[in-house]
C-alpha positions as CSV (number, residue, x, y, z in Angstrom):
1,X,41.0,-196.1,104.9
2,X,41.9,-195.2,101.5
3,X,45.5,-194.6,100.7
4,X,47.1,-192.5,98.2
5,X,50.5,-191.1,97.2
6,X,51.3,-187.6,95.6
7,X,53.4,-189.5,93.1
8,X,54.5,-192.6,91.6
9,X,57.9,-192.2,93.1
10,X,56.9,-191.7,96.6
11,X,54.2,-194.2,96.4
12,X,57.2,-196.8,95.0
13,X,59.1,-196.0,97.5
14,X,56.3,-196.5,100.1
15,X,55.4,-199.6,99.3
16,X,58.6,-201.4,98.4
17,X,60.9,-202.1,101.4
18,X,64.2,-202.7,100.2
19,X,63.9,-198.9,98.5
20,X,62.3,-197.5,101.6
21,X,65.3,-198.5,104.3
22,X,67.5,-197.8,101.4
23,X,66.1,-194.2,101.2
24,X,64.4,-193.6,105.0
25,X,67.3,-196.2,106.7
26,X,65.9,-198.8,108.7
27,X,64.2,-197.0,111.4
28,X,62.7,-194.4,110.2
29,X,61.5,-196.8,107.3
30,X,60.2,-199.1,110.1
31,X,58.0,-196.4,112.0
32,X,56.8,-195.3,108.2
33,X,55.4,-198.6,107.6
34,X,53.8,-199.1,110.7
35,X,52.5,-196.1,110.5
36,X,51.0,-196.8,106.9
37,X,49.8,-199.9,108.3
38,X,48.2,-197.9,111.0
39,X,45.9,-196.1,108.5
40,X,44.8,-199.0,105.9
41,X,43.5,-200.6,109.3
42,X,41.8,-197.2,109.8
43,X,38.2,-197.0,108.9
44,X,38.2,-193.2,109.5
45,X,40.8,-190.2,110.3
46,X,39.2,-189.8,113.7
47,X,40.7,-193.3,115.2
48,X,44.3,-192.0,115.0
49,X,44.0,-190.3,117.7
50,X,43.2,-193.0,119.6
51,X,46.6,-193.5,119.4
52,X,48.7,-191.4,121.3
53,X,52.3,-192.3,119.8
54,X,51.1,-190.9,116.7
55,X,50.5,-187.4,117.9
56,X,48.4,-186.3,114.8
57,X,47.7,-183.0,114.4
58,X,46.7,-180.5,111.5
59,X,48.9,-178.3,110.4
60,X,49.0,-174.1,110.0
61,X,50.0,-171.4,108.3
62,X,51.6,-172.2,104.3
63,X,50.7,-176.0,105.4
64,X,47.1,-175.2,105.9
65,X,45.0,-178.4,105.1
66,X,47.8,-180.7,105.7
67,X,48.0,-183.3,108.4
68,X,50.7,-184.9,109.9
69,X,51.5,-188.0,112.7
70,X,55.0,-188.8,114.1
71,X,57.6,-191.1,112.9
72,X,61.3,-190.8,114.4
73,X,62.1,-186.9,115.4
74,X,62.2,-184.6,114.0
75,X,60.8,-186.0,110.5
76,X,56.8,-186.9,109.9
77,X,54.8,-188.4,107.6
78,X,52.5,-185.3,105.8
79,X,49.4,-186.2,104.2
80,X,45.8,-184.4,103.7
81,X,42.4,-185.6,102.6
82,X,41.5,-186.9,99.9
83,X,38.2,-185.8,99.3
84,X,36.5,-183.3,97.0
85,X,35.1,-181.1,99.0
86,X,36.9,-181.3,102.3
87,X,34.5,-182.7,105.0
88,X,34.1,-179.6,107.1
89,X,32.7,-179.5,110.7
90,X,30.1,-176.5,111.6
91,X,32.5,-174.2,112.4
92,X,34.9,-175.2,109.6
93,X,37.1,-177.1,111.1
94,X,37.7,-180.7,110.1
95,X,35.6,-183.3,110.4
96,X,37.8,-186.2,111.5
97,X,35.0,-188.6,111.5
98,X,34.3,-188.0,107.9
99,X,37.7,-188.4,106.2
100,X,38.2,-192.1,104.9
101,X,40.7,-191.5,102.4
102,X,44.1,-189.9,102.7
103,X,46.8,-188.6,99.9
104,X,50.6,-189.2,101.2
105,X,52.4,-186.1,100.3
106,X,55.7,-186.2,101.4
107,X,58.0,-187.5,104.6
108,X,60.1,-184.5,106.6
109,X,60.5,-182.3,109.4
110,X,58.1,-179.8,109.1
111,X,60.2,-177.7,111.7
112,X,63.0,-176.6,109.1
């Protein structure tokens, strides 16, 4: 799977350790790599959730189109396709099977 980053910040401080644990800490920056490793291995959206530990889910209401998958509670790693248009099932939901490329937007508890 394709990965991409909202920003040049966030994708530095993705894919740069020492700045991740300085900025995440150690666990959570642990679980986000892991996690990013996860989805590079990925050949489409759909296999996430073959793992369970993940718990992937779209999400509603203002963050309509966004995804998100688990790292330490309560904060998660958002993203959303990256794809022009958005691979749509029949009945408009989205087709997981379809999505090979993902944009990082952002790690933090959706629940605030």
């Amino acid at each position: 799977m394709d990965i991409d980053f909202l920003d040049k910040k966030l994708g530095k401080q993705c894919n740069e350790q020492a700045l991740l644990v300085r900025k995440q800490g150690a666990h959570r920056a642990k679980l986000l790599r892991r996690r990013l490793d996860e989805f590079a291995a990925l050949d489409t959206l759909e296999e996430i959730r073959l793992l369970p530990q993940a718990r992937c889910h779209e999400l509603v209401k203002n963050r309509a189109g966004q995804l998100s998958v688990d790292l330490d509670h309560p904060y998660r790693l958002i993203f959303e396709p990256a794809h022009d248009p958005i691979p749509r099932n029949v009945d408009g939901g989205l087709d997981w099977k379809q999505v090979t490329a993902i944009l990082i937007i952002g790690i933090e508890d959706t629940h605030e």
